[in-house]
Every structure is written in C-alpha cells, then in structure tokens.
C-alpha positions as CSV (number, residue, x, y, z in Angstrom):
1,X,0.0,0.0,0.0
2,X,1.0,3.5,-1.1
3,X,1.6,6.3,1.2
4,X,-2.0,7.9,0.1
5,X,-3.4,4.3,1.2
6,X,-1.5,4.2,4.2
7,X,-3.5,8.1,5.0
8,X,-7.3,6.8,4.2
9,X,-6.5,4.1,6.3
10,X,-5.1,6.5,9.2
11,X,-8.0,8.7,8.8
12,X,-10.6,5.8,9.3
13,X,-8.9,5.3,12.4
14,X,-9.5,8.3,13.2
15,X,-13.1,8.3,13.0
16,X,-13.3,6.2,16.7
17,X,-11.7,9.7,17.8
18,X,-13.8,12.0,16.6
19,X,-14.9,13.6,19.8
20,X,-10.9,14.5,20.5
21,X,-10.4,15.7,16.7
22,X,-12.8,18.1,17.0
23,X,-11.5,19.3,20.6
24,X,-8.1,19.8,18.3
25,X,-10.0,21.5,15.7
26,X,-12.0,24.1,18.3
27,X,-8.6,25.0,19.6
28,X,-6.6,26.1,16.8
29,X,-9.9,28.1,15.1
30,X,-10.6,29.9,18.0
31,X,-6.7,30.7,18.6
32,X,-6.8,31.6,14.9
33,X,-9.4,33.6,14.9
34,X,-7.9,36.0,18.3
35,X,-4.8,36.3,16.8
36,X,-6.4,37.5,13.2
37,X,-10.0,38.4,13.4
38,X,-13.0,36.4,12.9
39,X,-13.4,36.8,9.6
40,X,-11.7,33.8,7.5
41,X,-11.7,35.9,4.2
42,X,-9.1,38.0,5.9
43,X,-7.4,35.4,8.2
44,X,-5.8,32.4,5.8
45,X,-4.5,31.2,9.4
46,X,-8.6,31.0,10.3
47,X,-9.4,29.9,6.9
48,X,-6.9,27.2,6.8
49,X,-8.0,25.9,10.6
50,X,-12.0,25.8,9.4
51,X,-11.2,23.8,6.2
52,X,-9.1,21.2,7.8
53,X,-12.2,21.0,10.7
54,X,-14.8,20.7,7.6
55,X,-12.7,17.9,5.5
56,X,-12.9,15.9,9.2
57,X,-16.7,16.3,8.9
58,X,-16.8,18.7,12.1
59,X,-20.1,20.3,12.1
60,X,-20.9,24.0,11.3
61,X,-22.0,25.0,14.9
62,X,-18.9,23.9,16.6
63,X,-16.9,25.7,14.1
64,X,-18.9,29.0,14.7
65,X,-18.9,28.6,18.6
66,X,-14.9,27.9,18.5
67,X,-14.9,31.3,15.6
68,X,-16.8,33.0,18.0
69,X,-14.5,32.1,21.4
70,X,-11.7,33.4,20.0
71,X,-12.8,36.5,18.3
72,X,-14.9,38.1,21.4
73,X,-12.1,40.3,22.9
74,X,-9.9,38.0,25.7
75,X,-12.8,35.4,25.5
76,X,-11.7,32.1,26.9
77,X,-8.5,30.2,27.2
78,X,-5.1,31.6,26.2
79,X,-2.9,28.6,24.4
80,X,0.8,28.7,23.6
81,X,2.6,27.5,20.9
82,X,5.2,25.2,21.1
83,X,7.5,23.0,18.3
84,X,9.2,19.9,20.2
85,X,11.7,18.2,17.9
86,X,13.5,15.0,18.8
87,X,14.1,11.2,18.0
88,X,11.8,8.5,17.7
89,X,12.9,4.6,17.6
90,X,15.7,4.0,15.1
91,X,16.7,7.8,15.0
92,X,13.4,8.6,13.3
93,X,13.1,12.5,13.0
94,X,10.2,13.6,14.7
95,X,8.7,17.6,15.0
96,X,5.2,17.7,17.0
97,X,3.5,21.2,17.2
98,X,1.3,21.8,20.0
99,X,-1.1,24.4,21.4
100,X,-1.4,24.6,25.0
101,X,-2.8,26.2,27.7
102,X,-0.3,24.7,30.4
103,X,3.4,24.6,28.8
104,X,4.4,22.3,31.7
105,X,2.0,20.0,31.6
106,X,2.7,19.5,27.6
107,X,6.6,19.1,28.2
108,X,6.3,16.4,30.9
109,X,3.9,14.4,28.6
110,X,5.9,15.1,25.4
111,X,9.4,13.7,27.3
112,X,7.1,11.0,28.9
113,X,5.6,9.8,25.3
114,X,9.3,9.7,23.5
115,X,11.3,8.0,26.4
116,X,8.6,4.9,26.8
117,X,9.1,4.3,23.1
118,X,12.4,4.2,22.1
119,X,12.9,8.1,21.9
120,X,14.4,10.9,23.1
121,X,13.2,14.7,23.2
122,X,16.0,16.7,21.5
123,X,16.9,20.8,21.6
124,X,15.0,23.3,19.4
125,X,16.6,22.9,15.9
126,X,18.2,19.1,15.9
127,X,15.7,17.8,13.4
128,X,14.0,20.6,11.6
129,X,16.7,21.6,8.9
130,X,15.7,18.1,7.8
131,X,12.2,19.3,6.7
132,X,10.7,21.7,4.3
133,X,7.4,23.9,4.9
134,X,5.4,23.1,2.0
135,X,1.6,23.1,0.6
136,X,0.9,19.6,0.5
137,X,-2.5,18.4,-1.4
138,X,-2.7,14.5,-2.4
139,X,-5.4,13.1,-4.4
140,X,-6.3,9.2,-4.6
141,X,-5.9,7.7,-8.2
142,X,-9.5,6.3,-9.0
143,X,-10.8,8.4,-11.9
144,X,-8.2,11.4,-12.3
145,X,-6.5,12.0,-15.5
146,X,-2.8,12.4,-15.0
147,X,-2.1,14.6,-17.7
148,X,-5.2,16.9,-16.7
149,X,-4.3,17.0,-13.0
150,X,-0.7,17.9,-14.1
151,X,-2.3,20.9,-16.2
152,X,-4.9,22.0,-13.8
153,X,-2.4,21.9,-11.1
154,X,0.2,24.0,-12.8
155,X,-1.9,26.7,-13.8
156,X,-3.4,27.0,-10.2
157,X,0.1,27.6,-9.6
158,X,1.4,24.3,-8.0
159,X,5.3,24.2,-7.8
160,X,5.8,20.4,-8.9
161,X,3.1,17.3,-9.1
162,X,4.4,14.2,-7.9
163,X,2.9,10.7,-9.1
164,X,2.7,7.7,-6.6
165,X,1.2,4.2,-7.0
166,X,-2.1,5.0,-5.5
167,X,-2.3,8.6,-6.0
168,X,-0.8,12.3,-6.9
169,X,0.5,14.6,-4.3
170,X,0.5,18.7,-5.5
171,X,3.4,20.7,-4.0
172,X,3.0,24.4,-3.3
173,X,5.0,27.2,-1.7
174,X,3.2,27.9,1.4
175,X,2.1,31.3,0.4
176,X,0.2,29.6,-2.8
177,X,-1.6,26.5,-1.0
178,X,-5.0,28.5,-0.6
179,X,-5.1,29.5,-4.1
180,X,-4.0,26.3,-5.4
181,X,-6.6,24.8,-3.5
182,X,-9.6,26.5,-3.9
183,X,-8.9,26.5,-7.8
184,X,-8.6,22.6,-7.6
185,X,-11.6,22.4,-5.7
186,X,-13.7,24.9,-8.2
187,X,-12.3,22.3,-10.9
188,X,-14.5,19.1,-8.9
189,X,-11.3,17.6,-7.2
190,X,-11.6,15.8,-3.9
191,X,-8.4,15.6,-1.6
192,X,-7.4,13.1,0.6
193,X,-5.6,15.5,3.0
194,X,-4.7,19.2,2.3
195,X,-2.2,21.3,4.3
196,X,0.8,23.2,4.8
197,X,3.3,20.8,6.7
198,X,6.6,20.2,7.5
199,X,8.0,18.1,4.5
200,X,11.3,15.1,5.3
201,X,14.0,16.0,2.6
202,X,14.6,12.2,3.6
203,X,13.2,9.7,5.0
204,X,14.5,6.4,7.5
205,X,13.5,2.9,7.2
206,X,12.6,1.2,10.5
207,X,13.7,-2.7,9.5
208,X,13.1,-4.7,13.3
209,X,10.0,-5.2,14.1
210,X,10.0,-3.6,17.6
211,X,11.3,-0.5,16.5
212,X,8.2,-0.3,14.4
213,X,5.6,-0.9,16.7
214,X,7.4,1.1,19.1
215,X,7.0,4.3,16.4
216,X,3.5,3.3,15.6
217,X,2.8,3.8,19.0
218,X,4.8,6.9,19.6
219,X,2.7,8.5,16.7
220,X,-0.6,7.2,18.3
221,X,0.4,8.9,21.9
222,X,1.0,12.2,20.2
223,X,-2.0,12.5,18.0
224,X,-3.8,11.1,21.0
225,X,-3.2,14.3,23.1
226,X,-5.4,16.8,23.2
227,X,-2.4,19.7,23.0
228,X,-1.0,18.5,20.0
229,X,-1.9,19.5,16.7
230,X,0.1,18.2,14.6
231,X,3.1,15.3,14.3
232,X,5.6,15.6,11.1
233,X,8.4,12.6,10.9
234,X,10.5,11.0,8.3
235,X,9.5,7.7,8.9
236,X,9.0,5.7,5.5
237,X,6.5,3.2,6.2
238,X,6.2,0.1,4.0
C-alpha cells in the first residue's frame, strides 16, 4: 500500500476519535481567529483551521462557537505555541507542534511519550533543517486524469506534481496553498488531505519489528493528546 493508502486508512482510524479531533480543531480556530479576526476571508490562518475541521466532517455550529471564542475580545483560554523536535525509535526524526494552555503540563507528557518508546526529546533545531514547509495536497488515483491534473495543477500555480502508485501529491509554496486549492476544488477535485506541513528531505527505514511498533505507538500517543496539533516525521512506512 501506497503512502495515500497508508492516510485513508489512518483517517478511518481516526473516525473512533472524533470527539478528541474536534477538541483539536475548536482549539486552533478559536486561537486563529484571536490572533487575526474572525473573519476567515481576511485570516488564511482562520481559513486554513475551518477547512481542515470541515474535510474531518466537524459540524458548522462547533466551528462557529470555537470562531466566535476566539474573536470576542480575551474570550476564553489563552494557548501557547510550542514546536518539540526529537528522535523517535531507530533515529526517526520527529517535529510535533502543540497548542497549550499549560506549557508544563505539555513538556512532561511530550518527554514521557518519547522515552517509553524508544525516543528521546531533542533541543529546538536538531531535526528541523531536515524538513521543508510546504503546501501539501494529495489526491487518490481512482478516476483522475494524469495529464489533466498535471495541467490544472500547474496553472493554479502548484510548484511540482508528484505521481505515486495510488495517488498524486500537488506541491505548493506555502504562500500559494489557498489558491491552489480552492482552484482545484472549483475544478470538482476531492483531496485526501490538504495542508501546509513540514516536508522530510529524507526519509529512515525502521527494519526490526519492535522499532516499528514502538513508532507506531509513539505516533498514536502524540495524536492522541489533546495539546498536539500536529506530528511531522520522516519515517517511510512500508
């Protein structure tokens, strides 16, 4: 299975979680929306946070309740964020972004999550000049035109088009991903994922089998926590 395979079948996962996902979601729209206004049409932070929240099916209301907590002046919680790079099993790289409203708290679970799988929390910087911040948009196979992806793409503005055995990812400049988007979404395409992420230059290759259930689960704890938003690594699962 294809790395595009190997994300449907994450997502469906997923699906058991939904209750936490949306927790996730609330968060970063209503942090969004304090630091740039309620109004996603002038905040691509906001816009960004309530497109992600829609393609995981949350529903309108919680997006507008978490819009309107973080717009109404000092409304609410305040969250920090925080980038934690470090080692996973096998000297996997490993970058988890959080938002938090107790920094403490967040550390002592992030050191707890890497040490009792085969990790170690590193210093700020160790990992991430191995990683790229790019527009990522993959698209399954079944019924897309290569040739008229590749054209569509490119005149939306995409960088490069990549084709994989189950699918096409679109690269963009991080600047570019909302406009690439929403002209591949006014075309009729549906994406499998879409986002600006933190992109391996090169990826490791976990070979003993306890090194890669030990990662699967590090991954798991991570996106498990309610502070974490998102987990980037350079793991190249089979």
């Amino acid at each position: 299975m294809g790395r595009i395979g190997n994300i449907i079948n994450r997502k469906g996962k997923q699906d058991a979680k939904r209750g936490a996902i949306f927790t996730k979601h609330a968060r970063a729209i209503a942090v969004a929306a304090k630091e740039g206004g309620g109004d996603p049409e002038y905040n691509a932070a906001l816009k960004t946070a309530i497109d992600k929240a829609k393609a995981d099916n949350m529903p309108n209301d919680n997006i507008s309740r978490a819009v309107a907590k973080g717009a109404g002046a000092g409304a609410g919680e305040d969250y920090f964020k925080n980038t934690y790079e470090g080692y996973g099993p096998g000297g996997v790289a490993v970058i988890v972004e959080t938002l938090t409203d107790n920094k403490n708290r967040t550390a002592g679970n992030m050191r707890y999550y890497f040490d009792k799988n085969g990790g170690n929390l590193g210093t700020t910087g160790c990992v991430g000049f191995m990683f790229d911040r790019k527009g990522q948009i993959l698209i399954a196979a079944e019924g897309i035109s290569e040739d008229q992806l590749m054209d569509d793409a490119l005149e939306a503005g995409a960088d490069d088009i990549i084709t994989e055995e189950d699918g096409f990812e679109v690269v963009t400049t991080p600047e570019d991903f909302n406009m690439v988007k929403d002209a591949l979404v006014e075309k009729g395409y549906e994406f499998v994922s879409a986002d600006v992420k933190l992109v391996p230059q090169t990826t490791t290759v976990l070979s003993e089998e306890g090194q890669v259930k030990s990662m699967e689960k590090l991954i798991d704890l991570l996106e498990d926590d309610d502070d974490v938003q998102n987990v980037f690594h350079n793991w190249e699962q089979a």
